[in-house]
PQR file with spaces between the fields and no chain letter, atoms N, CA, C, O and H, PARSE charges and radii, in Angstrom:
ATOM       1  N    UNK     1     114.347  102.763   92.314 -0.4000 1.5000
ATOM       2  CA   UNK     1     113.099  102.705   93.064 -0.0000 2.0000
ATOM       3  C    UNK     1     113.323  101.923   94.351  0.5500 1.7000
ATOM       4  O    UNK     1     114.000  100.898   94.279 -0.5500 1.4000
ATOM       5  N    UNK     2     112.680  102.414   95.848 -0.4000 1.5000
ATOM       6  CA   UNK     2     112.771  101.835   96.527 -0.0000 2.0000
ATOM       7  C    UNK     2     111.894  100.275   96.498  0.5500 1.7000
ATOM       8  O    UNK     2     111.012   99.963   95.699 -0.5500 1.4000
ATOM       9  H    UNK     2     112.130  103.247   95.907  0.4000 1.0000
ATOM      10  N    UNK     3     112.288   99.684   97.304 -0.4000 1.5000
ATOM      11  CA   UNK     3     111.493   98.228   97.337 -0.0000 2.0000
ATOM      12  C    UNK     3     111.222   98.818   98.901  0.5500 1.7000
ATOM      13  O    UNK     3     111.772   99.717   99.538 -0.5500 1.4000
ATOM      14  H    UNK     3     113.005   99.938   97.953  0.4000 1.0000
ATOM      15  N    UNK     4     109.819   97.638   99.303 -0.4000 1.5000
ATOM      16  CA   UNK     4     109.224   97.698  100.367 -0.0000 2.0000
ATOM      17  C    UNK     4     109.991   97.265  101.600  0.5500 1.7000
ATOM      18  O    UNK     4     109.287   97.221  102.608 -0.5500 1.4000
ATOM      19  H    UNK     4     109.373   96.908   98.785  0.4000 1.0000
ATOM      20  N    UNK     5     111.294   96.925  101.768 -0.4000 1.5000
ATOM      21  CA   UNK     5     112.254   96.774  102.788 -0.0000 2.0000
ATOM      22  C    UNK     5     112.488   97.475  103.202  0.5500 1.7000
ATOM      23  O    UNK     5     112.482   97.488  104.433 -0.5500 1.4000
ATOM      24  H    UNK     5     111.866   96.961  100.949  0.4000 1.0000
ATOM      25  N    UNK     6     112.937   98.781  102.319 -0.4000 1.5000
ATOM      26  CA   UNK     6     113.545  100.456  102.354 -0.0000 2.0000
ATOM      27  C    UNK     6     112.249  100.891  103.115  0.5500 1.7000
ATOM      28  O    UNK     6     112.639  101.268  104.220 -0.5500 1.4000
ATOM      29  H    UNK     6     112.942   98.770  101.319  0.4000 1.0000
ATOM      30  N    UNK     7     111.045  101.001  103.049 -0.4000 1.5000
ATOM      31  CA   UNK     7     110.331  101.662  103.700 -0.0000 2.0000
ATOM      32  C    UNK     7     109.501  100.888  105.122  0.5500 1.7000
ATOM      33  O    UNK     7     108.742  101.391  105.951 -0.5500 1.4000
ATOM      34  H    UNK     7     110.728  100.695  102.151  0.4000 1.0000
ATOM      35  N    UNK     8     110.005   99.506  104.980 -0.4000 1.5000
ATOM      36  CA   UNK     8     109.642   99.260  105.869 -0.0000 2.0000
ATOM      37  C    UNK     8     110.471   98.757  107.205  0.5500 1.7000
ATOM      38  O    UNK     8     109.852   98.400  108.208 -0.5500 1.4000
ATOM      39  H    UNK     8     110.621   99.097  104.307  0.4000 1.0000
ATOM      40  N    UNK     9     111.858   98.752  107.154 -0.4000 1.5000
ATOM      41  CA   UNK     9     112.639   98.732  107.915 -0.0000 2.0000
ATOM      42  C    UNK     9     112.608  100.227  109.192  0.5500 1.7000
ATOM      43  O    UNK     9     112.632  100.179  110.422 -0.5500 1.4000
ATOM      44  H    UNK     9     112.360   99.042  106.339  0.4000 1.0000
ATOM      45  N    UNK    10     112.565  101.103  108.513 -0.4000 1.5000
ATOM      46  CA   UNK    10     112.392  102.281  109.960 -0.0000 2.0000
ATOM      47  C    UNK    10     111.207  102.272  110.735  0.5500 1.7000
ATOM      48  O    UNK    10     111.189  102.333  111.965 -0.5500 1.4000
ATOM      49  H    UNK    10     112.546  101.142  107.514  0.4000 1.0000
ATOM      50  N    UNK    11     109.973  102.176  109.816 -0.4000 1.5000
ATOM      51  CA   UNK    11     109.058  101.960  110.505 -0.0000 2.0000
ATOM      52  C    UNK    11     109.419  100.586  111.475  0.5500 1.7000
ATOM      53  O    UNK    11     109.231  100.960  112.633 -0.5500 1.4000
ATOM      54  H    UNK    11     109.987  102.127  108.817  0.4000 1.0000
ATOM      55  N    UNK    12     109.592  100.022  111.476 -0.4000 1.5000
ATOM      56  CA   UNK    12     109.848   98.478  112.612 -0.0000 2.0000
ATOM      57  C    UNK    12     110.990   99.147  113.860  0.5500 1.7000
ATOM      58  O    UNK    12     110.822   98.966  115.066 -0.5500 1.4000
ATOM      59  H    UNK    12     109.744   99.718  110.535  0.4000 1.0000
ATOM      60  N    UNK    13     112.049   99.870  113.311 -0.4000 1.5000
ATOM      61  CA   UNK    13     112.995  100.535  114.066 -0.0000 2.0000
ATOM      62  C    UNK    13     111.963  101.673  115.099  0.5500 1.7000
ATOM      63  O    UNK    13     112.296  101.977  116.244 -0.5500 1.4000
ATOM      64  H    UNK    13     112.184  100.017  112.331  0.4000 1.0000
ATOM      65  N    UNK    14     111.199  101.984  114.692 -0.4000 1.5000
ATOM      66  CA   UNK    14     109.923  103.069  115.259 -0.0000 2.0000
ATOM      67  C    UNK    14     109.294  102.323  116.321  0.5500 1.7000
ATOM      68  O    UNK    14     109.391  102.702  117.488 -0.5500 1.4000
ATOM      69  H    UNK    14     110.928  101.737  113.761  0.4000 1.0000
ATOM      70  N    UNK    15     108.513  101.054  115.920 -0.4000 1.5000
ATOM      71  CA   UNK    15     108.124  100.460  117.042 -0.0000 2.0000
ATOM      72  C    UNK    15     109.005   99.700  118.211  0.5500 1.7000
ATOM      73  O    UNK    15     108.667   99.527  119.382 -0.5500 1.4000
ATOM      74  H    UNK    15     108.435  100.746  114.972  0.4000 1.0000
ATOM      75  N    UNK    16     110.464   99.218  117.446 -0.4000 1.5000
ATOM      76  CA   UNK    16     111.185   98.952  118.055 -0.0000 2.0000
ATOM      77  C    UNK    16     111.789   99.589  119.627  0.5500 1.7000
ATOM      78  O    UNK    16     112.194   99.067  120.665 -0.5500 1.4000
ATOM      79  H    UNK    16     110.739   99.358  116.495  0.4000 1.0000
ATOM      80  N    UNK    17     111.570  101.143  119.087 -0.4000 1.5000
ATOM      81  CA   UNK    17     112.816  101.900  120.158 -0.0000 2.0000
ATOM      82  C    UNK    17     111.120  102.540  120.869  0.5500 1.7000
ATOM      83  O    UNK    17     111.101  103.226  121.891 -0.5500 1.4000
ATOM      84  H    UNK    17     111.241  101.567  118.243  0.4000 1.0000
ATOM      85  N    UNK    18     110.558  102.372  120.536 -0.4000 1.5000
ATOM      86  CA   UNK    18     109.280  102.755  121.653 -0.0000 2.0000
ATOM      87  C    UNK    18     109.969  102.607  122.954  0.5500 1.7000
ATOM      88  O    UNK    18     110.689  103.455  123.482 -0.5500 1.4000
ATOM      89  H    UNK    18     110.574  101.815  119.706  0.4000 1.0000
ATOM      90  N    UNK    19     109.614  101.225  123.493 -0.4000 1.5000
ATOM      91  CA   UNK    19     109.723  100.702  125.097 -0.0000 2.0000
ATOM      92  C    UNK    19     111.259  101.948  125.770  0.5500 1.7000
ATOM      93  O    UNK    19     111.417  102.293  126.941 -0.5500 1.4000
ATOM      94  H    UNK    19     109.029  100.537  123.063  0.4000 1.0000
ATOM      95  N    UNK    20     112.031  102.300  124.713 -0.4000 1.5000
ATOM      96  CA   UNK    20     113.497  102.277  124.596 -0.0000 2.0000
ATOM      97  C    UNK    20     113.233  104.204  125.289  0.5500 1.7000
ATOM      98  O    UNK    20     113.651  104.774  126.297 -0.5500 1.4000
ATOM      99  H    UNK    20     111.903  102.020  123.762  0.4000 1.0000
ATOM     100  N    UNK    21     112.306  104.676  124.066 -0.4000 1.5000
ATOM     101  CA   UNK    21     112.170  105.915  124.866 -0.0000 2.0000
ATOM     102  C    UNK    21     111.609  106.248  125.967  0.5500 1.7000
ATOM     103  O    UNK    21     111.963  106.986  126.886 -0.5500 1.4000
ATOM     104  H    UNK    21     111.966  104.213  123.247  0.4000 1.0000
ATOM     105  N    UNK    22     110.342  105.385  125.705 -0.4000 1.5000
ATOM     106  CA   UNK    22     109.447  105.624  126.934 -0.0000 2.0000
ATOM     107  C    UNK    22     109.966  105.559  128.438  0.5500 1.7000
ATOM     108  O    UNK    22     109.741  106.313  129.385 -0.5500 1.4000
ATOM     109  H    UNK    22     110.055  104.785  124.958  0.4000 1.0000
ATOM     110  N    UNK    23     110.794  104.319  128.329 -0.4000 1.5000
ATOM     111  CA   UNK    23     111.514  104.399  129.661 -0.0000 2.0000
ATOM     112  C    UNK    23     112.474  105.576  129.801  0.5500 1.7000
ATOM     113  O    UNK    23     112.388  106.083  130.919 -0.5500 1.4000
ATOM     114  H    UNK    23     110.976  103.707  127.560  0.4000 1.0000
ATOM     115  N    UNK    24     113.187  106.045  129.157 -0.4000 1.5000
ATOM     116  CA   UNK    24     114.243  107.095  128.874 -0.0000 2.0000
ATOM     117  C    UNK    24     113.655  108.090  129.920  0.5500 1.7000
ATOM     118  O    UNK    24     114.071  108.519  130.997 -0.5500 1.4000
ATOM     119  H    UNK    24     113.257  105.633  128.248  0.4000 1.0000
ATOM     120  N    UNK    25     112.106  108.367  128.913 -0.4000 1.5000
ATOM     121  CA   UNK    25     111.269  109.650  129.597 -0.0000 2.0000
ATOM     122  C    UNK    25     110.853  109.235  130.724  0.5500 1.7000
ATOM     123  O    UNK    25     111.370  109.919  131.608 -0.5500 1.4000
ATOM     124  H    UNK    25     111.768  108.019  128.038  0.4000 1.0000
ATOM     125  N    UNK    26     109.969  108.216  131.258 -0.4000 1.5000
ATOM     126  CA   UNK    26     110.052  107.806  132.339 -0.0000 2.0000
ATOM     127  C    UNK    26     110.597  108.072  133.398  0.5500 1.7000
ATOM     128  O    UNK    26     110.138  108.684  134.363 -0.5500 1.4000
ATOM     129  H    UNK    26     109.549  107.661  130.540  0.4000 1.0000
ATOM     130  N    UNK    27     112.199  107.345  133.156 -0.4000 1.5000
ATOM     131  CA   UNK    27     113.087  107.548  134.165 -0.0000 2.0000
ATOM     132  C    UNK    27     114.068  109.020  134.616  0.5500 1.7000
ATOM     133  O    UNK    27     114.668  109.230  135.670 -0.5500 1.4000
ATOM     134  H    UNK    27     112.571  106.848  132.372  0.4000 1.0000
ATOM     135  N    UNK    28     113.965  109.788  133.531 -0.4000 1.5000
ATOM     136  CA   UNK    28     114.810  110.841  133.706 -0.0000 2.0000
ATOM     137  C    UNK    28     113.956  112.051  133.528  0.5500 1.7000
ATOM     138  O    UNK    28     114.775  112.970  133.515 -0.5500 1.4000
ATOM     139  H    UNK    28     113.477  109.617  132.675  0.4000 1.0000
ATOM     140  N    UNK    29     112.830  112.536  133.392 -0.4000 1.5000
ATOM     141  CA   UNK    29     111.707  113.356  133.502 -0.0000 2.0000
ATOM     142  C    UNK    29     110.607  113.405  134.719  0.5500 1.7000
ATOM     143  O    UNK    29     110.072  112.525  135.392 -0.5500 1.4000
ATOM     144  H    UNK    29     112.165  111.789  133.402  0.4000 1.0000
ATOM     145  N    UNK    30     110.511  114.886  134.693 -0.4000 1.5000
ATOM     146  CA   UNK    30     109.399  115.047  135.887 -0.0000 2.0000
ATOM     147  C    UNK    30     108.285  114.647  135.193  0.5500 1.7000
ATOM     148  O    UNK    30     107.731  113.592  135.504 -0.5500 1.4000
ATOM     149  H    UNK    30     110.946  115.601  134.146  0.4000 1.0000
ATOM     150  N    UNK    31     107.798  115.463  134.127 -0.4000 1.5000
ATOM     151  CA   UNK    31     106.366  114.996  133.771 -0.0000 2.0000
ATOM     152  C    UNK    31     106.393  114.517  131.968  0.5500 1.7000
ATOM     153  O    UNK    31     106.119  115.044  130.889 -0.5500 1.4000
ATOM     154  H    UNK    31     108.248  116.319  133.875  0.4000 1.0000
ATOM     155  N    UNK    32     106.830  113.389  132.406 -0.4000 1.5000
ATOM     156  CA   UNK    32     107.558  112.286  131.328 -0.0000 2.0000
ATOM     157  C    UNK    32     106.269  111.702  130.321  0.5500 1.7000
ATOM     158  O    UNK    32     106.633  110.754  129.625 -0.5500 1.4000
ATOM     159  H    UNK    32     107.053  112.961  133.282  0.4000 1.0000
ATOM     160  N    UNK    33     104.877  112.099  130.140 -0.4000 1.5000
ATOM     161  CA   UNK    33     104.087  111.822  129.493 -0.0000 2.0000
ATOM     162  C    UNK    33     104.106  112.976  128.593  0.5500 1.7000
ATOM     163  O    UNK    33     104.057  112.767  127.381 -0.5500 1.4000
ATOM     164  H    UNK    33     104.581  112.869  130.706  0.4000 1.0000
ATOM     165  N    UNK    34     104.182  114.345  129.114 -0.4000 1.5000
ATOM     166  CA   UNK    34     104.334  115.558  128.884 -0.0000 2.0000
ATOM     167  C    UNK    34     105.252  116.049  127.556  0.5500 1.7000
ATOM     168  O    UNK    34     105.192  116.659  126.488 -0.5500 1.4000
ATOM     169  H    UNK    34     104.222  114.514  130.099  0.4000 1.0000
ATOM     170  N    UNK    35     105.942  115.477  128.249 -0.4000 1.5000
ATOM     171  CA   UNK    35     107.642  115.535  127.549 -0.0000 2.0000
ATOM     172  C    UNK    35     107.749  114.704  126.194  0.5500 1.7000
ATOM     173  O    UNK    35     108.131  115.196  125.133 -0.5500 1.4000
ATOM     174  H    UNK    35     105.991  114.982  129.116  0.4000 1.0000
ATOM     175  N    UNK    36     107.205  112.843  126.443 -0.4000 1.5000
ATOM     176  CA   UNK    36     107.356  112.373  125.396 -0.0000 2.0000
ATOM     177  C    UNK    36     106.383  112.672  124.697  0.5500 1.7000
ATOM     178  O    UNK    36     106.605  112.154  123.602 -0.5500 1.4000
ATOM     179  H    UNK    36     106.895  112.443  127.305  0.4000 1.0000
ATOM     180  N    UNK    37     104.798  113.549  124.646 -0.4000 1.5000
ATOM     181  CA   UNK    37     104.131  113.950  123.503 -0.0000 2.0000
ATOM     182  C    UNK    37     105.078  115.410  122.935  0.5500 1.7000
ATOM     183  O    UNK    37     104.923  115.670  121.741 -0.5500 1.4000
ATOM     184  H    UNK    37     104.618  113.970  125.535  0.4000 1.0000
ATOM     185  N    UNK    38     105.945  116.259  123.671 -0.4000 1.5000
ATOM     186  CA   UNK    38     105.977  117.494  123.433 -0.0000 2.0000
ATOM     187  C    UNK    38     107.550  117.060  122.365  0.5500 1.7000
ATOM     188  O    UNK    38     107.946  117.444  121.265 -0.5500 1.4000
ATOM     189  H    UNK    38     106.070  116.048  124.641  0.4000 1.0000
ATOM     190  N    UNK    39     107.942  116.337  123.133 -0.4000 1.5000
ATOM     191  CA   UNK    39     109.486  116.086  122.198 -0.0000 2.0000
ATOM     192  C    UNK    39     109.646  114.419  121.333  0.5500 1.7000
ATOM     193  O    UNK    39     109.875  114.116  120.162 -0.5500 1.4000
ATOM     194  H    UNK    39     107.620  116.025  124.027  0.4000 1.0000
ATOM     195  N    UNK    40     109.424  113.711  122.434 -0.4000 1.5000
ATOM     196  CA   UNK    40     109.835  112.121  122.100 -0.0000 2.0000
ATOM     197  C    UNK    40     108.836  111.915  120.910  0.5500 1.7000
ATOM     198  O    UNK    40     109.478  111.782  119.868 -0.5500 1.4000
ATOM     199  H    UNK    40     109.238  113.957  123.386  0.4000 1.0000
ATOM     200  N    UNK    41     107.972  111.870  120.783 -0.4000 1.5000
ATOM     201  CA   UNK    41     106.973  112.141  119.446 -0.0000 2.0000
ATOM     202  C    UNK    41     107.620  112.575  118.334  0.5500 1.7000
ATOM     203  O    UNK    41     108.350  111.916  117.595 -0.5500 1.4000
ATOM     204  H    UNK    41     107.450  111.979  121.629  0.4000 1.0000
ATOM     205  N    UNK    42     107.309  113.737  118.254 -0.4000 1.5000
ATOM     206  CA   UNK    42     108.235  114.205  116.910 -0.0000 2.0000
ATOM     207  C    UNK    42     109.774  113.847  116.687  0.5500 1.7000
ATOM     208  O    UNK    42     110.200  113.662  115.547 -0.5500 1.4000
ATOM     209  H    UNK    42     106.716  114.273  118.855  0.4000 1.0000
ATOM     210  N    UNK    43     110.359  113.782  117.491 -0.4000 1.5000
ATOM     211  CA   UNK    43     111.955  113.173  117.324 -0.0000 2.0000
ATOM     212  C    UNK    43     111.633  112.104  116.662  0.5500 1.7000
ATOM     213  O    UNK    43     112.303  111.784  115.680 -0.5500 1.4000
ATOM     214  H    UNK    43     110.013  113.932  118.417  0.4000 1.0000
ATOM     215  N    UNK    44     110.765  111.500  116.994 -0.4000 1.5000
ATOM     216  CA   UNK    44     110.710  109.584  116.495 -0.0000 2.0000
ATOM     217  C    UNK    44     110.057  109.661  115.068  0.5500 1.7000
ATOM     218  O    UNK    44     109.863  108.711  114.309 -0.5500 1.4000
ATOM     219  H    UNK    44     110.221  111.760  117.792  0.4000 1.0000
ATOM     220  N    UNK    45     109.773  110.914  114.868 -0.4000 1.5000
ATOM     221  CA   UNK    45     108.525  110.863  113.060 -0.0000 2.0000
ATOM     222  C    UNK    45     109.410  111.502  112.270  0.5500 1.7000
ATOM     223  O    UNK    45     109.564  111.076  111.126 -0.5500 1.4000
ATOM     224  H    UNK    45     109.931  111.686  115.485  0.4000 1.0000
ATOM     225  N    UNK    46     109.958  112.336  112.603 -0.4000 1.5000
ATOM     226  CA   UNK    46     111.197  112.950  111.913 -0.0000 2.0000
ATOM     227  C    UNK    46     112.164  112.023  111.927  0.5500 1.7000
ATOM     228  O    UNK    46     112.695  112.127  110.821 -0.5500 1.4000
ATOM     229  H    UNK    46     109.833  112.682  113.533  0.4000 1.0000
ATOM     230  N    UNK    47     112.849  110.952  112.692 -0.4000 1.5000
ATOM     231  CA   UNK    47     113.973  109.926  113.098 -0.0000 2.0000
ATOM     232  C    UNK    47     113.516  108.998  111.996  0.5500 1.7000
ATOM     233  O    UNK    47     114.234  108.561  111.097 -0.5500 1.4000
ATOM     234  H    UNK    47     112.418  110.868  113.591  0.4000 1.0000
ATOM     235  N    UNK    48     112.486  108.801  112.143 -0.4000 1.5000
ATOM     236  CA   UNK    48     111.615  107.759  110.691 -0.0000 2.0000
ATOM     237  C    UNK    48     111.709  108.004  109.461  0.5500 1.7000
ATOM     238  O    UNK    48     112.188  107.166  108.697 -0.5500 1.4000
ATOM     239  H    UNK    48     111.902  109.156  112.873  0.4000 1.0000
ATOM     240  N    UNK    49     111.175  109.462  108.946 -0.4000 1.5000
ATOM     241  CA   UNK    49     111.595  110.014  108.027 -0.0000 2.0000
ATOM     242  C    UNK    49     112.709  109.958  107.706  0.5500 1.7000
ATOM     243  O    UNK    49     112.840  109.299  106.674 -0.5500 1.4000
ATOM     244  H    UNK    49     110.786  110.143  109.566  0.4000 1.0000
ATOM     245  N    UNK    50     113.957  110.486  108.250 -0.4000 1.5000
ATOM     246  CA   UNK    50     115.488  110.484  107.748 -0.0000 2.0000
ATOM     247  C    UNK    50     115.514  109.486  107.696  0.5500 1.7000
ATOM     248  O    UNK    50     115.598  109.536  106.469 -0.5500 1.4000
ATOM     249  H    UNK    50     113.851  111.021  109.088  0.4000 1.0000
ATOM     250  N    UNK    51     115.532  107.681  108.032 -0.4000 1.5000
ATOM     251  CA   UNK    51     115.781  106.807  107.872 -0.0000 2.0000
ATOM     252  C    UNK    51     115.559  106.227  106.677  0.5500 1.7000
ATOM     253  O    UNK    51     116.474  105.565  106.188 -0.5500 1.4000
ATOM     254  H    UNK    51     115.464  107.640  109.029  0.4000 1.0000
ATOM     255  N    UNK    52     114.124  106.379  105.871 -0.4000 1.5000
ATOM     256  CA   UNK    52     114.317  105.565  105.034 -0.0000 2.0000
ATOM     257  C    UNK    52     115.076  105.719  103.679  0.5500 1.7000
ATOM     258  O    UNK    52     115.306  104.912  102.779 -0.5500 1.4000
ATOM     259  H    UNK    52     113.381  106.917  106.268  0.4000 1.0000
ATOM     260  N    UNK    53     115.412  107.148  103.862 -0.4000 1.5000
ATOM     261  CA   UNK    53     116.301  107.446  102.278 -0.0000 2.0000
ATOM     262  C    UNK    53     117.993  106.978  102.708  0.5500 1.7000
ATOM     263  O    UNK    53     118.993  106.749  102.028 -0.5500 1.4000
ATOM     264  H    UNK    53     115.225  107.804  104.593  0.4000 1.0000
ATOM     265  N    UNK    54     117.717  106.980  104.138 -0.4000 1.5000
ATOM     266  CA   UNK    54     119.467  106.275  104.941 -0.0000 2.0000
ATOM     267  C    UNK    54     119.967  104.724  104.586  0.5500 1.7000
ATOM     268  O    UNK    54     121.087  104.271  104.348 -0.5500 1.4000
ATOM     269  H    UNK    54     116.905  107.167  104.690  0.4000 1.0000
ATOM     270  N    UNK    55     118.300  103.945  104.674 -0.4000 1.5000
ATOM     271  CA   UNK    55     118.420  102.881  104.268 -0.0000 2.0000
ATOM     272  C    UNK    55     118.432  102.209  102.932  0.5500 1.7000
ATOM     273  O    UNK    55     118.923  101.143  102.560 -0.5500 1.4000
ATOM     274  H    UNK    55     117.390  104.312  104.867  0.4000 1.0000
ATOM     275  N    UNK    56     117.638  103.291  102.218 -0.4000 1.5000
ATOM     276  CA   UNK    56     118.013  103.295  100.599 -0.0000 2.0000
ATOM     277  C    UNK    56     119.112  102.935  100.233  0.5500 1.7000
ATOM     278  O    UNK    56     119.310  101.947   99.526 -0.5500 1.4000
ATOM     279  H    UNK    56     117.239  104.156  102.521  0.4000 1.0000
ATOM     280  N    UNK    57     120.247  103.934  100.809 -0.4000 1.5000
ATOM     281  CA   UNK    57     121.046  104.561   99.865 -0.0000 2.0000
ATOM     282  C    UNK    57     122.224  103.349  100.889  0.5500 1.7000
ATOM     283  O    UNK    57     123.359  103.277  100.419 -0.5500 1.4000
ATOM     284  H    UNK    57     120.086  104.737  101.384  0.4000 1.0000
ATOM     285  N    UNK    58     121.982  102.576  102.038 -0.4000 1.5000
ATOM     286  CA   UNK    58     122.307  101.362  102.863 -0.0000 2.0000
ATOM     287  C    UNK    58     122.391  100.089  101.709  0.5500 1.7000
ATOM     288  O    UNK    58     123.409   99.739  101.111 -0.5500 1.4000
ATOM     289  H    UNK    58     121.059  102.634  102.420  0.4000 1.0000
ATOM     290  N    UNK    59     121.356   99.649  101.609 -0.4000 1.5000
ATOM     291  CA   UNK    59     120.941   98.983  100.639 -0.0000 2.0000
ATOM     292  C    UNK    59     121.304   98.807   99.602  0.5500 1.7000
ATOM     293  O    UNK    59     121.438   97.628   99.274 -0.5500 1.4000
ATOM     294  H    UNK    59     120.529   99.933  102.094  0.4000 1.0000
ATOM     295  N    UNK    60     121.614   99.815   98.657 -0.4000 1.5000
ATOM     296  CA   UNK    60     122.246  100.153   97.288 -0.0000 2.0000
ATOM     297  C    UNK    60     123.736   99.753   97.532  0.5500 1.7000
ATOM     298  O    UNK    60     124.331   98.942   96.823 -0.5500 1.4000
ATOM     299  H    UNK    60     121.505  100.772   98.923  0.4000 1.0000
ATOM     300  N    UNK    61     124.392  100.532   98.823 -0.4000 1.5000
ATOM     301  CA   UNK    61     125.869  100.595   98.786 -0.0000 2.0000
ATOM     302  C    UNK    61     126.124   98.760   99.028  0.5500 1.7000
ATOM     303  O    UNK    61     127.148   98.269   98.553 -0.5500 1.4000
ATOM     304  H    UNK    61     123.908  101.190   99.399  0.4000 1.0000
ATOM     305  N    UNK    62     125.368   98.082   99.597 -0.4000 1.5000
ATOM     306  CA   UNK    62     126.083   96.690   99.985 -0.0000 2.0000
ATOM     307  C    UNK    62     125.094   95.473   98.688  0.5500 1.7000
ATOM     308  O    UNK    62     125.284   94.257   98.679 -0.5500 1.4000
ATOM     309  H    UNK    62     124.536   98.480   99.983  0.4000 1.0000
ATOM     310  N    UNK    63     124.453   95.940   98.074 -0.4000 1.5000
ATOM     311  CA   UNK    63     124.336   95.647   97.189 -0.0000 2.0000
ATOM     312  C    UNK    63     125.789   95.502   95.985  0.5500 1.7000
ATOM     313  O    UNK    63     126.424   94.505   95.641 -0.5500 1.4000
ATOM     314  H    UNK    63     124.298   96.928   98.081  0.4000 1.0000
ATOM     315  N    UNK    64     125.918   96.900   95.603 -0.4000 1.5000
ATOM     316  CA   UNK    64     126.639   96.958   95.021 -0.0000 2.0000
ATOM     317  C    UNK    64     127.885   96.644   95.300  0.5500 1.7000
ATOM     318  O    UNK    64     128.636   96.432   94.348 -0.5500 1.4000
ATOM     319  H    UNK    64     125.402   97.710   95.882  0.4000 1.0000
ATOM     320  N    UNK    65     128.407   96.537   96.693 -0.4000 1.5000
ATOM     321  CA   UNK    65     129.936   96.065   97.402 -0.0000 2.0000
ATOM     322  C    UNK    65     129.924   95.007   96.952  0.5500 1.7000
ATOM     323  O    UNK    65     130.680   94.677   96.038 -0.5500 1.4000
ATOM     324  H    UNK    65     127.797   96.710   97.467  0.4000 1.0000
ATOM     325  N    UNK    66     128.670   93.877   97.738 -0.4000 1.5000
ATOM     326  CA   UNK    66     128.370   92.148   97.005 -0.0000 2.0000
ATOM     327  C    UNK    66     128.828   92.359   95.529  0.5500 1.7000
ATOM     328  O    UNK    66     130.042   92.252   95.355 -0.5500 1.4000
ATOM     329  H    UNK    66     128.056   94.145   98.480  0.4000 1.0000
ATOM     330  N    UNK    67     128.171   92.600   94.595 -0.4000 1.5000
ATOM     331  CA   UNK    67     128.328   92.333   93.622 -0.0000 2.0000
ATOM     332  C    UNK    67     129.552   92.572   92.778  0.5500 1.7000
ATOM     333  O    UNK    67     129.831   91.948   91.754 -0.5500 1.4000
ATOM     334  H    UNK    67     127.185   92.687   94.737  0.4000 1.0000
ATOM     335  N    UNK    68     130.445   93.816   93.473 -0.4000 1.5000
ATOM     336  CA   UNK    68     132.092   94.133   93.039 -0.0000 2.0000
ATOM     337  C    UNK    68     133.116   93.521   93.769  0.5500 1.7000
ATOM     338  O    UNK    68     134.321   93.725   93.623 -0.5500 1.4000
ATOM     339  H    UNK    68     130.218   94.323   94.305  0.4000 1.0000
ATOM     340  N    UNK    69     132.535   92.696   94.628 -0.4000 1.5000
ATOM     341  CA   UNK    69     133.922   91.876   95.476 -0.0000 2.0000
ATOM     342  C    UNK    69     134.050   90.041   94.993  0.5500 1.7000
ATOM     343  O    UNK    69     134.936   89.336   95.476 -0.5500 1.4000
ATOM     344  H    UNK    69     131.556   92.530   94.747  0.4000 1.0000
């Protein structure tokens, strides 16, 4: 079972890389509001999603390294 770290670590990575895209789109887009609802949006909810079974299975492996070394 996950614990609330696993699910709450991407979400924080989510708010984290905000400033990170926004400028991205910003700086390298014509109509960069446009763009980050049409793409940067969903990249980042889907990017969230894959993360937390990434960090699961993160978690488990150095868990278990600690405890066999």
């Amino acid at each position: 079972m996950t614990d609330w770290r696993t699910l709450l670590r991407p979400f924080w990575g989510f708010v984290a890389l905000q400033p990170i895209m926004l400028g991205w789109f910003y700086l390298f887009s014509d109509n960069w509001v446009a763009d980050y609802q049409s793409l940067g949006w969903p990249l980042q909810v889907v990017s969230t999603i894959w993360l937390i079974p990434c960090y699961a299975y993160y978690e488990k492996y150095w868990d278990w390294r600690d405890s066999n070394l």
